[in-house]
TORKOL-4160 file (C-alpha; in steps of 0.2 Angstrom, whole numbers, padded with zeros to 4 digits, m for minus):
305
<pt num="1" X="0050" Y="m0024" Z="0070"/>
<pt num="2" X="0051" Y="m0037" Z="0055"/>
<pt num="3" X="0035" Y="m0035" Z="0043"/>
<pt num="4" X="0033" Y="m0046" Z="0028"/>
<pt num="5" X="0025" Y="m0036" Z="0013"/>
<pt num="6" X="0016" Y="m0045" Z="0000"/>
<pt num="7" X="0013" Y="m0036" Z="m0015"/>
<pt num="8" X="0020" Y="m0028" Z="m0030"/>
<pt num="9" X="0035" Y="m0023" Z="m0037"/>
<pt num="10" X="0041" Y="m0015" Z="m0054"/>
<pt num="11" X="0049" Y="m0003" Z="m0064"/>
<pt num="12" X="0042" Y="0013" Z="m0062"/>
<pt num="13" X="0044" Y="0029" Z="m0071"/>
<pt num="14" X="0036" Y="0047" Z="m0066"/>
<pt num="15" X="0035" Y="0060" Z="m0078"/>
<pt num="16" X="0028" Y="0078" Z="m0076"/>
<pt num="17" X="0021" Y="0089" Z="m0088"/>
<pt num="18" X="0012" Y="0103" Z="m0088"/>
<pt num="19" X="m0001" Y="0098" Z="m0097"/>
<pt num="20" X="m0004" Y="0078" Z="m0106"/>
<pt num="21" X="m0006" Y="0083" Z="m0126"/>
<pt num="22" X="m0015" Y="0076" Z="m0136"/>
<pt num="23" X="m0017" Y="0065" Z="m0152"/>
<pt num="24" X="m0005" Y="0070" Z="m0163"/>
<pt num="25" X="0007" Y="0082" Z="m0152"/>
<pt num="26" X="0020" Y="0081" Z="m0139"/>
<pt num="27" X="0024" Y="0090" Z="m0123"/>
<pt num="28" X="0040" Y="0095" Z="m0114"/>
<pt num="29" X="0045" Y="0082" Z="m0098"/>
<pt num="30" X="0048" Y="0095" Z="m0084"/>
<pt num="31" X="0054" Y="0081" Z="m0073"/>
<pt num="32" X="0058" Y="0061" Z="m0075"/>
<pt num="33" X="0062" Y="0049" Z="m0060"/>
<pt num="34" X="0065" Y="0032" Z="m0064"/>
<pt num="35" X="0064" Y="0020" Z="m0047"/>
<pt num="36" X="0058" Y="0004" Z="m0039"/>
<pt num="37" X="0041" Y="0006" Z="m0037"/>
<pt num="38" X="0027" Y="m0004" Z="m0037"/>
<pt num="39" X="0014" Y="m0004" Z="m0020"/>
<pt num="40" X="0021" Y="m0020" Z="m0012"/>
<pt num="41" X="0040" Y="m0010" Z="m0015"/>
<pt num="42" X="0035" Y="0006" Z="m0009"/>
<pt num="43" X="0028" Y="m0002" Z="0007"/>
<pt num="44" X="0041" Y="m0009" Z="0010"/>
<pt num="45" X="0054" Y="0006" Z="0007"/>
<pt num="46" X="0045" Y="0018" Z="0018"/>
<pt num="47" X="0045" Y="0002" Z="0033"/>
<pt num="48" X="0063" Y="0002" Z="0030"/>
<pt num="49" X="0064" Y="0021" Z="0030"/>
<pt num="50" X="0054" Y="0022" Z="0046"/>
<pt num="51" X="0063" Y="0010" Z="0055"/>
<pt num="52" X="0056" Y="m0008" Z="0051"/>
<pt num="53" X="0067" Y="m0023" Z="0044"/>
<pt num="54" X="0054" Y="m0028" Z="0029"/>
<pt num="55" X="0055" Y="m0044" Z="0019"/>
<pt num="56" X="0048" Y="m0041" Z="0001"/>
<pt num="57" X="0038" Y="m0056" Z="m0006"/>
<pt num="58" X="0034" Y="m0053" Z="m0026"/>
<pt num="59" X="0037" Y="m0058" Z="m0045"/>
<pt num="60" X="0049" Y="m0050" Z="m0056"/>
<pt num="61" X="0056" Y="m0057" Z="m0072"/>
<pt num="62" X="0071" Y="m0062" Z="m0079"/>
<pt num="63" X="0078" Y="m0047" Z="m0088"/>
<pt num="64" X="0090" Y="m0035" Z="m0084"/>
<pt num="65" X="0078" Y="m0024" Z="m0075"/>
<pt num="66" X="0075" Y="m0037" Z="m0063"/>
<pt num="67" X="0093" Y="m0035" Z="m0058"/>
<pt num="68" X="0090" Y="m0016" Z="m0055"/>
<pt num="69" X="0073" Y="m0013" Z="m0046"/>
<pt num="70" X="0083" Y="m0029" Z="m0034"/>
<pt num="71" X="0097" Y="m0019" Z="m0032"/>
<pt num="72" X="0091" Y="m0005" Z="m0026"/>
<pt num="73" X="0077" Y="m0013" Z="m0015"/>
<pt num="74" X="0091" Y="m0020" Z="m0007"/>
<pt num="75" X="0101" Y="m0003" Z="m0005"/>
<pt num="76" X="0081" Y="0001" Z="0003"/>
<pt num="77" X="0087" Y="m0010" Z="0018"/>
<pt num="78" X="0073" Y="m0023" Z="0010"/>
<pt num="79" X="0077" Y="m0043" Z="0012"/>
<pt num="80" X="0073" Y="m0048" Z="m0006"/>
<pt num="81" X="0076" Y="m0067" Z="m0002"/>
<pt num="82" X="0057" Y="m0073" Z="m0005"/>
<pt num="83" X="0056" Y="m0060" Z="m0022"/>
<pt num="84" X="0051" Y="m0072" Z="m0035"/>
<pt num="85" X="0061" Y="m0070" Z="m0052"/>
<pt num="86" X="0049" Y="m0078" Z="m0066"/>
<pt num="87" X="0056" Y="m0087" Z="m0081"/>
<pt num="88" X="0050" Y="m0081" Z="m0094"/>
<pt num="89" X="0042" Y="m0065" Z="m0090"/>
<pt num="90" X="0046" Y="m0049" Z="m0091"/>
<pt num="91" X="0046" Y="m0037" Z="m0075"/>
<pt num="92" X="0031" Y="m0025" Z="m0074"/>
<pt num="93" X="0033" Y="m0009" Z="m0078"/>
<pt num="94" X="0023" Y="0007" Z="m0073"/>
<pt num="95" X="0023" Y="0024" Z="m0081"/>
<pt num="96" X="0015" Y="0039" Z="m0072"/>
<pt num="97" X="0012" Y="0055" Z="m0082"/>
<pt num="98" X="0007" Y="0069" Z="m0069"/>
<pt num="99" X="m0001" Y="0083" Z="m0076"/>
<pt num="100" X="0004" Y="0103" Z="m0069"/>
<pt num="101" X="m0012" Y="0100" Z="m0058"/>
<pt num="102" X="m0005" Y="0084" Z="m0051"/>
<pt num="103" X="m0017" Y="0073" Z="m0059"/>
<pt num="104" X="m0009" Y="0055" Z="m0063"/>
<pt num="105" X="m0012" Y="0045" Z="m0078"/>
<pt num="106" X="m0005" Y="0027" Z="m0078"/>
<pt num="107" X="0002" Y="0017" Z="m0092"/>
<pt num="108" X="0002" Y="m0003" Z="m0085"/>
<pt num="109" X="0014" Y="m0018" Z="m0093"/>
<pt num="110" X="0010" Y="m0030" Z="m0081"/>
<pt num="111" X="0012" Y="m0047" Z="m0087"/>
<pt num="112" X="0000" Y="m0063" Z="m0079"/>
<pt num="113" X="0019" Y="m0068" Z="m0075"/>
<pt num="114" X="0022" Y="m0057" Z="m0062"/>
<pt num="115" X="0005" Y="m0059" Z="m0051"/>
<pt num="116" X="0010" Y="m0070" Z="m0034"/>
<pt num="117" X="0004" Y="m0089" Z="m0033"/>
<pt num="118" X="0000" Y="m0099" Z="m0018"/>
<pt num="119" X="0017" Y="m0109" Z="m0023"/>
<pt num="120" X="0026" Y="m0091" Z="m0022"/>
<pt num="121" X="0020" Y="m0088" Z="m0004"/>
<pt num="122" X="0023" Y="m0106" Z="0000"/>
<pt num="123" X="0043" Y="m0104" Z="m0003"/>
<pt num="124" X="0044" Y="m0089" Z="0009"/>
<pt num="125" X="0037" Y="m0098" Z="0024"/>
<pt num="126" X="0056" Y="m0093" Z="0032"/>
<pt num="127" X="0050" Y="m0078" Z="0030"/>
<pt num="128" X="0034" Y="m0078" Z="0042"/>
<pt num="129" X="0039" Y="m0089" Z="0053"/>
<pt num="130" X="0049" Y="m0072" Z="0059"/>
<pt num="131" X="0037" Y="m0061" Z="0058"/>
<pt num="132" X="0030" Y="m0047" Z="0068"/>
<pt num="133" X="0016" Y="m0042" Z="0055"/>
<pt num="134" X="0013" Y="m0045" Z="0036"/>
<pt num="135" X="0005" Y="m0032" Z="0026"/>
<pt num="136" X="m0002" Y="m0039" Z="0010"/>
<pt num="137" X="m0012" Y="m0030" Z="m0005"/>
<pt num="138" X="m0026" Y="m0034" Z="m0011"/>
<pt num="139" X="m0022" Y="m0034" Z="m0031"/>
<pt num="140" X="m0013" Y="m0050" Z="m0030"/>
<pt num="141" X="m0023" Y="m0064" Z="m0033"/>
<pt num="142" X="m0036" Y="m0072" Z="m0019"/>
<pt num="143" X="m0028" Y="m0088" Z="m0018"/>
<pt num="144" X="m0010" Y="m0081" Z="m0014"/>
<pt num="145" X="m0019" Y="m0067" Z="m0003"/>
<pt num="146" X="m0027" Y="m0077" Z="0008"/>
<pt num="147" X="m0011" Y="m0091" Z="0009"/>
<pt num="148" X="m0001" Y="m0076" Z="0016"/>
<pt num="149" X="m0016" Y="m0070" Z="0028"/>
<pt num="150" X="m0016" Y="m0086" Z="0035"/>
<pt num="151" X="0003" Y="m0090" Z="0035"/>
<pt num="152" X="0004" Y="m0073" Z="0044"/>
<pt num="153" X="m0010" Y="m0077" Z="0056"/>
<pt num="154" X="m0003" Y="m0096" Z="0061"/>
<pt num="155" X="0016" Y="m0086" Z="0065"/>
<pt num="156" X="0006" Y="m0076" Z="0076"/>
<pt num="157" X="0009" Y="m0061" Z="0066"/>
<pt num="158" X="m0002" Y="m0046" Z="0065"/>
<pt num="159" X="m0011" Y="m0046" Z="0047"/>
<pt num="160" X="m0013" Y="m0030" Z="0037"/>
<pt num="161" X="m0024" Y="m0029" Z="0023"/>
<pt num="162" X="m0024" Y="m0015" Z="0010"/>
<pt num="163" X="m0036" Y="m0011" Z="m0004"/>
<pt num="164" X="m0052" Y="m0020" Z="m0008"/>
<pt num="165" X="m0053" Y="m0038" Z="m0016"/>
<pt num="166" X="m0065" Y="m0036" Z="m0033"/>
<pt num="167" X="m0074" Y="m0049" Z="m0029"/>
<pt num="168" X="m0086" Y="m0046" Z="m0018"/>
<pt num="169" X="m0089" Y="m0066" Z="m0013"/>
<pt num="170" X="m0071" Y="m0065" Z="m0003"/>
<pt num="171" X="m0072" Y="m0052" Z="0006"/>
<pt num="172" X="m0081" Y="m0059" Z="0022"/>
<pt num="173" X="m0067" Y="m0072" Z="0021"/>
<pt num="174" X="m0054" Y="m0059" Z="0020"/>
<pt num="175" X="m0060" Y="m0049" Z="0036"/>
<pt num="176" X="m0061" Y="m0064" Z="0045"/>
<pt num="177" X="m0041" Y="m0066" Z="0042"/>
<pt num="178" X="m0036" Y="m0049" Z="0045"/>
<pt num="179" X="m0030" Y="m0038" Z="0062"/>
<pt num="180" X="m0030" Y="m0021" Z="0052"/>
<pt num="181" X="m0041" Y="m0016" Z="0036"/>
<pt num="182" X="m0035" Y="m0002" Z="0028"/>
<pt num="183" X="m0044" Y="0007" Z="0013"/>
<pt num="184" X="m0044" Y="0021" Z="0002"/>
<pt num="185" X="m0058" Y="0032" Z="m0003"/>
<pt num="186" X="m0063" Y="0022" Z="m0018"/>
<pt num="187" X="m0060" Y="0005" Z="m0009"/>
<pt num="188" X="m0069" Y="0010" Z="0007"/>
<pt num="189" X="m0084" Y="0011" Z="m0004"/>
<pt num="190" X="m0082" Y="m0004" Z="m0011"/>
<pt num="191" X="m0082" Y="m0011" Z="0007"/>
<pt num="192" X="m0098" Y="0000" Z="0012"/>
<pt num="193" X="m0106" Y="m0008" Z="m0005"/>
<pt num="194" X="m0102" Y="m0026" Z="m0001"/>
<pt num="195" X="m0105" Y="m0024" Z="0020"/>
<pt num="196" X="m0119" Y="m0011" Z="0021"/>
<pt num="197" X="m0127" Y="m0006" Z="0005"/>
<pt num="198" X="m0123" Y="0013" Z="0007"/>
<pt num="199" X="m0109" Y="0025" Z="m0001"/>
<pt num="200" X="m0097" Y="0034" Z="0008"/>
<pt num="201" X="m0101" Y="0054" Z="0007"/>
<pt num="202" X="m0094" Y="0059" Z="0022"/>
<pt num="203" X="m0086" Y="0056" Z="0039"/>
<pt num="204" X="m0100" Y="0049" Z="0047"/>
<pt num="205" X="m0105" Y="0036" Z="0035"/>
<pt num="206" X="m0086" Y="0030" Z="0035"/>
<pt num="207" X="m0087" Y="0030" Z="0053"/>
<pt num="208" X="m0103" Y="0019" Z="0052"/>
<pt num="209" X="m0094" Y="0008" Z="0036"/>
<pt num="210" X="m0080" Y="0005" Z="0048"/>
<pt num="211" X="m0091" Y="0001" Z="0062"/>
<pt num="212" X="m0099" Y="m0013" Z="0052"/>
<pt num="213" X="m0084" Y="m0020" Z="0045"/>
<pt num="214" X="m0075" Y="m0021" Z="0063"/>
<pt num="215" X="m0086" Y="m0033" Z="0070"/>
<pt num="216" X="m0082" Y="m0045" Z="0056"/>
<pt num="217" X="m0064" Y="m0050" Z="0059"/>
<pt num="218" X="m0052" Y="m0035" Z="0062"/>
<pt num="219" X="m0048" Y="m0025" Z="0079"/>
<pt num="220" X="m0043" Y="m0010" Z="0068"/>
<pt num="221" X="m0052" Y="m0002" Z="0053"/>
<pt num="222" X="m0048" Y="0012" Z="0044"/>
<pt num="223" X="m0054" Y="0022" Z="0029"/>
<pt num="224" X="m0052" Y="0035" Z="0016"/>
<pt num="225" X="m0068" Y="0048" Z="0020"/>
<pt num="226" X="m0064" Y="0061" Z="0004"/>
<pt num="227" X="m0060" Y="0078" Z="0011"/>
<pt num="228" X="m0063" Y="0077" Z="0030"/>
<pt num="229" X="m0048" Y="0064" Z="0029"/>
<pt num="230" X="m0048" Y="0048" Z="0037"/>
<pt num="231" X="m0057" Y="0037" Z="0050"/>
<pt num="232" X="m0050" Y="0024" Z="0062"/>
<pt num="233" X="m0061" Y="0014" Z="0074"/>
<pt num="234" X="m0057" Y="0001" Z="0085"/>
<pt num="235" X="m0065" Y="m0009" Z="0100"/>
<pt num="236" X="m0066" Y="0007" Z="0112"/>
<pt num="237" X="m0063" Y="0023" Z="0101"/>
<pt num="238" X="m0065" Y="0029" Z="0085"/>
<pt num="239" X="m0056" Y="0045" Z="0078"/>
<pt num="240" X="m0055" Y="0057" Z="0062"/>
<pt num="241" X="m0039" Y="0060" Z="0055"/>
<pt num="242" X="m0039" Y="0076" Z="0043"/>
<pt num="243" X="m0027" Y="0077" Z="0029"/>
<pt num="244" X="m0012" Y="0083" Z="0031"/>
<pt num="245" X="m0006" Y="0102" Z="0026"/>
<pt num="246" X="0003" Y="0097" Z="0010"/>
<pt num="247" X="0008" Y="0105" Z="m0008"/>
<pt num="248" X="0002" Y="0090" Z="m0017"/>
<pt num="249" X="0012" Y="0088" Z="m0034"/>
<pt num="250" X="0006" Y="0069" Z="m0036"/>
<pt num="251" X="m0003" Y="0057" Z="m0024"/>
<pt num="252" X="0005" Y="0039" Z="m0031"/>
<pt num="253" X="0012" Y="0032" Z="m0017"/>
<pt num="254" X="0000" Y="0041" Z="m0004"/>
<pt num="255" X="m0009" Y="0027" Z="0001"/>
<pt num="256" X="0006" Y="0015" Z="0004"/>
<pt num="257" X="0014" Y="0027" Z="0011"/>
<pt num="258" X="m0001" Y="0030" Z="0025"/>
<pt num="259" X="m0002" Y="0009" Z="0026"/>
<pt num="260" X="0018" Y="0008" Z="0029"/>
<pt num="261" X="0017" Y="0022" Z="0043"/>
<pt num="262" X="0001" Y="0014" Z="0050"/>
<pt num="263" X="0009" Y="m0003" Z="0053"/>
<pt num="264" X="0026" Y="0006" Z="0060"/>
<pt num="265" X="0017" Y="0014" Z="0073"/>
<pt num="266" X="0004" Y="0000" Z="0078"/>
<pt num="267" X="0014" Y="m0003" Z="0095"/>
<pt num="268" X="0009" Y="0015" Z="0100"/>
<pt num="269" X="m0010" Y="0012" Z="0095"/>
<pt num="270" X="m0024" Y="0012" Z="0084"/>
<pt num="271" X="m0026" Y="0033" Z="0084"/>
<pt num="272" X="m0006" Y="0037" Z="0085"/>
<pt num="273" X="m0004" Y="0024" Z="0070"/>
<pt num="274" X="m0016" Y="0032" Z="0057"/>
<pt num="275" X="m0011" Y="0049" Z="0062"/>
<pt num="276" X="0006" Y="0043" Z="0058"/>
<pt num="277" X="0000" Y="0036" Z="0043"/>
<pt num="278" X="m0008" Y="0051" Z="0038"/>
<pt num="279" X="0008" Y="0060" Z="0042"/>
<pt num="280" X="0019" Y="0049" Z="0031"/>
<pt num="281" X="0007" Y="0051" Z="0017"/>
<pt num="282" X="0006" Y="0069" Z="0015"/>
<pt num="283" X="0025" Y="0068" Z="0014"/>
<pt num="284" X="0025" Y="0059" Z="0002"/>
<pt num="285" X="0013" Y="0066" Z="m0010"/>
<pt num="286" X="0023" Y="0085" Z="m0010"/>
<pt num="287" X="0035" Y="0076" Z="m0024"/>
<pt num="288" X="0033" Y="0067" Z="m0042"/>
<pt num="289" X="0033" Y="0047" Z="m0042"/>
<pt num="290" X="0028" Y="0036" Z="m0026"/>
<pt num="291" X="0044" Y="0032" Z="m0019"/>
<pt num="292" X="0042" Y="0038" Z="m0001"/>
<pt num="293" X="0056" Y="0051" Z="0009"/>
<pt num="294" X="0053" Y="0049" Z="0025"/>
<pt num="295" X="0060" Y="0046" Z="0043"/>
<pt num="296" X="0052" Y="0042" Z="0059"/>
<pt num="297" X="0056" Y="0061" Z="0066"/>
<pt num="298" X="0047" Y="0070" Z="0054"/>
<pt num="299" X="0033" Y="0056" Z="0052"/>
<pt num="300" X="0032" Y="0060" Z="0072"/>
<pt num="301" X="0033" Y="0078" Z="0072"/>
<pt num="302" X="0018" Y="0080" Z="0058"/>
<pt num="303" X="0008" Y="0068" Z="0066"/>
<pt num="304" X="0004" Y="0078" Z="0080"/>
<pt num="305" X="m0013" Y="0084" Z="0084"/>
């Protein structure tokens, strides 16, 4: 399955301590990762890892960091031929401090530099034209969004979108483009504000959120519902997908984890997908840093009710 994946991509760096000190003290690191990271990057390692052939369309710089997040992207199995390197700019850089109860604090260097423009989707049409499915999120800017929804859509490619678009005026447009919605317990009620007028609380009302939002555009919606899980409806069914058992050390990288396992499994339907999603994302959250360790046995073998 070739998936294109619009998104992100820095440097990223996990740190874990037991506790984040405050003004005028340090703390001990207990653990450091340094990796290509970044959402549009982790997506796309876990497709590779779970058996997809993705292409990575995004900005970095022109520094020497650049050289190394591409390296390794490429050692991920990821076709790095639409990545945009930016003159001028620096490649972003993420730092995530994760406490001793796994709460995340992120420090952001993410110059205007390396945010995706319609001319950077523009230059990887090759890219779509081979495309089975394009997943793109929804931090990068509307104009390049929707030049990639609709670049998917014309190849006849399934169209993923991830998050919630801030601005509430797009996101009728945005449903109308899209196969799959998939959004987190914050976005989804972003979605339930601008579609419905209600919050989220509970399964039901995610059920219901989702409901509304399917007859706007997608055949496939699904949404963060707090501690009951996750809900998935489509045309004939609906489902809840409780959270998988895991030790959770730090949840970055959760989410694209649970979107990258979704779009792997699509061929074996809408329920089997985000139960797989849900799988690969309570993998992934058992260790420090988002970079996602999976492979489609274990995925598989989790997944099952």
């Amino acid at each position: 399955m070739d998936v294109v994946v619009i998104g992100q991509i820095v440097r990223d760096l996990a740190v874990r301590v037991d506790e984040v000190p405050g003004p005028g003290s340090a703390a001990p690191v207990r653990e450091r990762i340094e990796v290509l990271g970044g959402k549009g990057a982790n997506q796309a390692v876990a497709l590779a890892q779970l058996g997809c052939r993705p292409a990575l369309v995004g900005v970095v710089g022109d520094d020497r960091h650049a050289d190394e997040v591409l390296a390794r992207a490429v050692e991920d199995g990821i076709d790095t031929t639409p990545v945009v390197r930016r003159s001028g700019t620096r490649t972003g850089l993420i730092i995530d401090v994760v406490d001793g109860d796994g709460r995340w604090r992120y420090l952001q260097d993410l110059p205007d530099g390396v945010l995706l423009t319609i001319a950077d989707v523009e230059a990887a049409a090759p890219a779509f034209d081979a495309a089975d499915a394009v997943v793109v999120q929804l931090q990068q800017p509307l104009p390049a969004v929707c030049e990639a929804a609709d670049r998917g859509r014309r190849a006849g490619a399934t169209v993923v979108l991830d998050g919630a678009p801030p601005d509430p005026g797009a996101r009728s447009d945005l449903l109308a483009r899209c196969d799959v919605l998939r959004a987190d317990d914050s976005e989804a009620a972003l979605w339930a504000g601008a579609e419905v007028g209600a919050e989220i609380g509970a399964a039901s009302d995610a059920l219901r959120v989702a409901r509304a939002l399917l007859v706007r555009g997608p055949w496939m919606v699904v949404l963060g519902a707090g501690s009951e899980g996750n809900v998935v409806v489509w045309p004939d069914g609906e489902a809840v997908i409780p959270l998988g058992d895991a030790d959770v050390v730090d949840t970055t990288g959760g989410g694209d984890a649970f979107t990258a396992g979704i779009v792997a499994a699509l061929h074996e339907g809408p329920e089997t997908a985000a139960r797989r999603g849900s799988a690969a994302a309570a993998l992934t959250v058992g260790h420090t840093g988002g970079r996602p360790r999976l492979s489609r046995e274990e995925v598989a073998q989790r997944a099952r009710p």
